[in-house]
Phi, psi and omega in degrees: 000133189242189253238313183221058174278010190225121161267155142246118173284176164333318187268348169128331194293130190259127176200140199249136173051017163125316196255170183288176170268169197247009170196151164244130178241142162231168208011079186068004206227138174245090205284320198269309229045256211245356162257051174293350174304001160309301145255353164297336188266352195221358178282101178327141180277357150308325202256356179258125195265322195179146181253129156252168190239128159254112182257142191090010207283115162263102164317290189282141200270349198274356217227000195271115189105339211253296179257102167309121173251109193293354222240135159251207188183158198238163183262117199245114178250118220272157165304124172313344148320308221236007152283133170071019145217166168289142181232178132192231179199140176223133177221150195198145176198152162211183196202214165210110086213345188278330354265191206258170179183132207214137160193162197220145144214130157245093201235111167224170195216114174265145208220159127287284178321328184203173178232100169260122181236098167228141177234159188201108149240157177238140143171158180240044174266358194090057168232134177288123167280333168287015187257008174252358143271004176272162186252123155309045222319131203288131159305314175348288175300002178311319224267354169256011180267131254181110157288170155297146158313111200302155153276162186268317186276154167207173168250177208274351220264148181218140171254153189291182193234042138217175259242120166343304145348301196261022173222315172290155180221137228223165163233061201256185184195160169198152197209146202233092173249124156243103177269160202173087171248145169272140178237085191089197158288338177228011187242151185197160147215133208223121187266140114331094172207107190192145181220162184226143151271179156173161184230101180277144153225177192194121171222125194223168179230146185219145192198094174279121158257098173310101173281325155024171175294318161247103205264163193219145188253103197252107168233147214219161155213124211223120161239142180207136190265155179226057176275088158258137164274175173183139171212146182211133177225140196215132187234102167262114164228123192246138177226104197234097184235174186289332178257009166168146206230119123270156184194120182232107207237128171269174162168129179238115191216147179236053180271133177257098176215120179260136191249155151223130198230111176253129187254148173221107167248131136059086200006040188254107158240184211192130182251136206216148159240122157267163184215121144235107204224113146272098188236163191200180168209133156237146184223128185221176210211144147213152186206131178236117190211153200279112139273064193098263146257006176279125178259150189235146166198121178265170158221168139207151171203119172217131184255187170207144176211143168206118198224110161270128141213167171199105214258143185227133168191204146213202183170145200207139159270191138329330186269340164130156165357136204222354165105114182296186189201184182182180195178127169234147166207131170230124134314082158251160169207155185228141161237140171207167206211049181272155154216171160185131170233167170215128193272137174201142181298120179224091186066220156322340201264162235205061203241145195224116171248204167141187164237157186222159182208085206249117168251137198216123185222102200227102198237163202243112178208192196259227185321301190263137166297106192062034184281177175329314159306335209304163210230142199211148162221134149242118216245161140198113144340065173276106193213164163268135171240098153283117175241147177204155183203171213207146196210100192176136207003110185034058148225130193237101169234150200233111193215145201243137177221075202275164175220106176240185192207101183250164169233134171245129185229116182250161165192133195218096189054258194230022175233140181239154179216150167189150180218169141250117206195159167290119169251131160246145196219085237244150166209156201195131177229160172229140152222127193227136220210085121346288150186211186310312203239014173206158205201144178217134191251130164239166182183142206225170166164140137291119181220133165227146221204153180282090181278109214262122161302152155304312220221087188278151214175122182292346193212136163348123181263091187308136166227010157183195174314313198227342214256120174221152214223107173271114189303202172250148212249353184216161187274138180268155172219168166213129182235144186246148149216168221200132186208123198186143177242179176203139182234131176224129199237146162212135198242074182316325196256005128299314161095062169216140188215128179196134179195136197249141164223140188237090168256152168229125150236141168273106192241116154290102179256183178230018174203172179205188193207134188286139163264091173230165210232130181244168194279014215188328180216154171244165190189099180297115181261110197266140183227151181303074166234185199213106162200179177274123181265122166244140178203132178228153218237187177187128171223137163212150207205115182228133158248157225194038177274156174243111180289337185274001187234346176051069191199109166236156217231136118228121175251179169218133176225135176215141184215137176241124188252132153214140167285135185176155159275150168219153182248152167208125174063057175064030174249171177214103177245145171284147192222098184248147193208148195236144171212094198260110185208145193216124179234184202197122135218143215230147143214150212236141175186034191297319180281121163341299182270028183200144167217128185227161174229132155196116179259144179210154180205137189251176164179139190222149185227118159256165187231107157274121205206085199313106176098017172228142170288102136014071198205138177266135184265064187298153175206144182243171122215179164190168168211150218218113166234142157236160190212101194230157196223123173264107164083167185285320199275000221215068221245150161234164201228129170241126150226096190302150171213129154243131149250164129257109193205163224281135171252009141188191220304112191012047165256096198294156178219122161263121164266148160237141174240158161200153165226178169217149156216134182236149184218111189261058189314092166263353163194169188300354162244021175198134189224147169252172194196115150251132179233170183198116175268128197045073189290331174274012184040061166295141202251333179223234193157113179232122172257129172239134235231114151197158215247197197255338173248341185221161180241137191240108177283089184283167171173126174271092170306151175256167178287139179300192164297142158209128202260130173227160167228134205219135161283119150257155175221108165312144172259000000 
């Protein structure tokens, strides 16, 4: 396995080869699903003996040998210390300069028969806690997947591309129950249960240039208080035996959040209160069994969703008060998603047929729930889904040919629209097995889709201080095609991993939306054009260890061409843009008493635009870690950050960070930990931004220096 074939992004997603993984497990047991950032993020690291990589992972055991998976998935194998009993960790810690204060308990118990995982953490030091709930979303489930409805109303608050830490500033807690009994040999049910608060605070400056034919000047200053809440409870019980896999999956999700935001826009303020409350219950069902050599598989998944909101303020100028304003927007929806199909074997081949039947029901309304006024979209769906696949000597193909008869229905005040028509929607893959250590993937698809505004409304719609959106009065389409290879080589016994990717997609719309900008208002219009989004893209991506060198390699090089329109104050530009990002990563460990890291990522963006100037939009970072260990008991920590980014008209702003950190082993079960942050006491962090209509100047304050101390007591 090599050291660093598997990532993690910001957010937590663990992904092998480019793609995510389709399971997290620790000894064999899946305790999380898809909100393992629970535990990739809080399992002491002592307690873990070895990360294995299952490449190919078929989850379902009736499916194993039958059906080719691509997506792998990791094994997390714990020490046998800290098996068939409870382990964990508890930690507190505090500091200055506000002052500071930090604690964690963590407690799990791996089991054969069972898993217990519960957490409970605080802190007000910046480090955001919602981010060990977020769900990863299953590969599995594409072809049943429904995002949630976006919310509508917003604040003017953005967030910046660094590390949290080194700016927010937060009170949050969060808590964790996961249970996980095994029921027979092949059977587990597993409860899900947890929530996060938090109280934020943000203060940022923004200074927007409208490049347009009239070109305009937007400067903002934003202090914004945040209290979200969230809570989710999930009751999963699954039966994965070789002749049949049942999942019968519950979900209860909850979010809450009130912003409060004092404004200065272009010497205009304004004080804004938002509500935002979204909830939801989803419920699924799968079930797969063997009739003779016939496989049967069923899916159903039906949500119910609802969501209020609501924005409050005033505003007021130099000349005195203008008078308060308000905005309710409620979202509901209901979706549902069946299938059944049934599979059977025909020589080599593989053919699996069935129906599928997906209903989207969506209503648009102000305060009150369902009144008389409301505003509706409805979709539905009915399709035969063919599929087959073929499998002989290293070659694996696949080809999907669903044919569906779909109805759409809009009403938007006192105008309607609706169609009706046949979609075919045919996709196809190849893998060709070269030989033990390379492989080439193609893979093609066609899709056209209903392009669903968030919100419908007979009248301009407010969605922030300044910002009002005219939905759309008629149904819209998008039609994509998508085409891509990959070539991939692997050497377990060289310790080398490398795959070049090439994709083109084609996305065909049949609208697009006018920016226009007023000295008071900004206001999106959808206008009638026809045109192509293109884009072609190229990544290569190579690891590398040298064991004789204690040195693993990860580069990355990825460049995106993409075509397209954008409109502003009633102009329409063909719009072409390049994206160039290139990352280096080294870890070094030849000394016992020493170790380093050092990562980098470049990334350059241009905007071609008729009346606009042609100019790249550079970004650096790095990072520098040393790790050096005085004595068995004793460890310090350096880690140095430089970014670079343009802080106004191709004038560069270098931030530099260091932080120290020591770590102190006073006994096997007690450890101290002191750190000290932004030792150079940086005071703000400024970015520029540019899009196909405006070029945007961000800036921010950091958190000053701060010294924190911290106890762990091993369990």
């Amino acid at each position: 396995m090599f050291s660093l074939s598997y990532q993690v992004s910001e957010s937590g997603l663990i992904s092998y080869q480019g793609k995510p993984i389709n399971k997290f497990y620790i000894e064999g047991q899946d305790p999380l699903g898809f909100n393992y950032n629970q535990a990739s993020r809080n399992l002491p690291a002592e307690a873990v003996e070895q990360v294995d990589v299952i490449e190919h992972n078929q989850h379902k055991r009736i499916l194993q040998g039958k059906v080719f998976e691509e997506h792998a998935a990791l094994n997390i194998r714990l020490n046998k210390k800290y098996l068939f009993r409870p382990f964990g960790e508890v930690m507190g810690g505090t500091g200055v300069k506000r002052p500071l204060w930090t604690g964690k308990a963590f407690l799990m118990q791996a089991a054969k028969g069972n898993q217990l995982i519960t957490n409970l953490k605080g802190n007000n030091v910046g480090h955001d806690l919602a981010t060990d709930f977020i769900e990863h979303i299953d590969p599995f489930e594409q072809d049943h997947y429904e995002p949630l409805p976006s919310t509508i109303l917003r604040s003017s608050a953005s967030v910046p591309p660094l590390s949290e830490y080194r700016y927010l500033k937060n009170r949050a807690f969060n808590w964790g129950l996961n249970d996980l009994q095994k029921l027979g040999a092949y059977g587990s049910l597993r409860l899900n249960a947890l929530g996060y608060h938090d109280h934020t605070t943000n203060e940022s400056l923004h200074s927007i240039h409208y490049q347009g034919a009239t070109s305009f000047d937007l400067n903002e200053v934003s202090s914004l208080t945040a209290k979200p809440n969230y809570y989710r409870a999930a009751l999963h019980y699954e039966h994965n035996a070789p002749k049949l896999f049942l999942l019968v999956d519950l979900l209860y999700s909850s979010q809450a959040k009130t912003s409060n935001e004092s404004l200065i826009s272009n010497n205009q303020a304004y004080r804004l209160t938002l509500r935002q409350r979204p909830q939801w219950l989803q419920a699924d069902l799968q079930s797969n069994i063997y009739w003779g050599r016939t496989l049967i598989l069923v899916k159903s998944s039906t949500r119910g969703y609802t969501a209020l909101e609501h924005l409050s303020g005033w505003q007021s100028t130099p000349m005195g008060q203008d008078g308060p304003f308000t905005a309710y927007r409620r979202v509901s929806q209901l979706v549902t998603t069946n299938s059944a199909k049934v599979g059977f074997p025909i020589g080599k081949v593989s053919l699996n047929t069935g129906l599928i039947a997906k209903v989207v029901l969506n209503r648009y309304g102000g305060e009150r729930l369902l009144a008389p006024n409301d505003n509706s979209y409805s979709h539905l769906a009915v399709g035969l889904n063919t599929s087959l696949s073929y499998s002989v000597a290293g070659i694996n193909f696949s080809l999907s040919s669903p044919l569906y008869y779909q109805v759409d229905r809009l009403w938007v005040g006192s105008a309607k629209d609706g169609q009706a028509y046949l979609h075919l929607a045919p996709s196809l893959s190849l893998r060709k097995r070269f030989s033990s250590y390379s492989d080439l993937n193609l893979s093609a698809s066609y899709q056209e889709s209903p392009d669903v505004d968030p919100y419908y409304s007979d009248e301009p719609i407010r969605r922030g201080y300044r910002s009002y959106s005219q939905s759309l009065e008629h149904l819209y389409y998008r039609k994509a095609l998508s085409v891509s290879t990959r070539f991939t080589y692997r050497n377990p016994i060289e310790m080398l991993f490398a795959y070049i990717w090439v994709r083109y997609r084609q996305t065909a719309h049949s609208y697009l939306r006018d920016v226009r900008i007023r000295p008071k208002a900004t206001l999106s219009i959808p206008v009638d054009t026809v045109y192509m989004h293109r884009s072609y893209s190229v990544q290569g991506v190579l690891d590398k260890s040298f064991p004789e060198w204690a040195l693993s390699l990860h580069t990355e090089l990825g460049y995106t061409h993409a075509r397209y329109l954008a409109s502003l104050a009633e102009h329409v530009y063909p719009v072409r843009s390049d994206n160039l990002l290139s990352t280096l990563s080294l870890r070094w460990s030849k000394l016992s008493a020493l170790s380093a890291s050092y990562s980098m990522g470049l990334g350059s963006l241009w905007f071609h635009r008729p009346g606009a100037e042609a100019r790249p939009i550079l970004r650096l970072e790095q990072e520098l870690k040393l790790t050096g260990s005085l004595g068995k008991s004793l460890s310090l920590t350096a880690l140095l950050q430089h970014t670079m980014s343009e802080g106004s008209m191709q004038s560069y702003k270098h931030t530099l960070f260091c932080d120290l950190k020591a770590d102190w082993v006073v006994s096997r079960r007690i450890k101290l930990e002191g750190s000290l942050t932004n030792i150079w006491n940086q005071q703000a962090y400024t970015l520029t931004t540019i899009s196909a209509t405006h070029l945007e100047h961000f800036s921010l304050p950091l958190r000053p220096r701060e010294f924190l101390l911290s106890c762990f007591i091993r369990l």
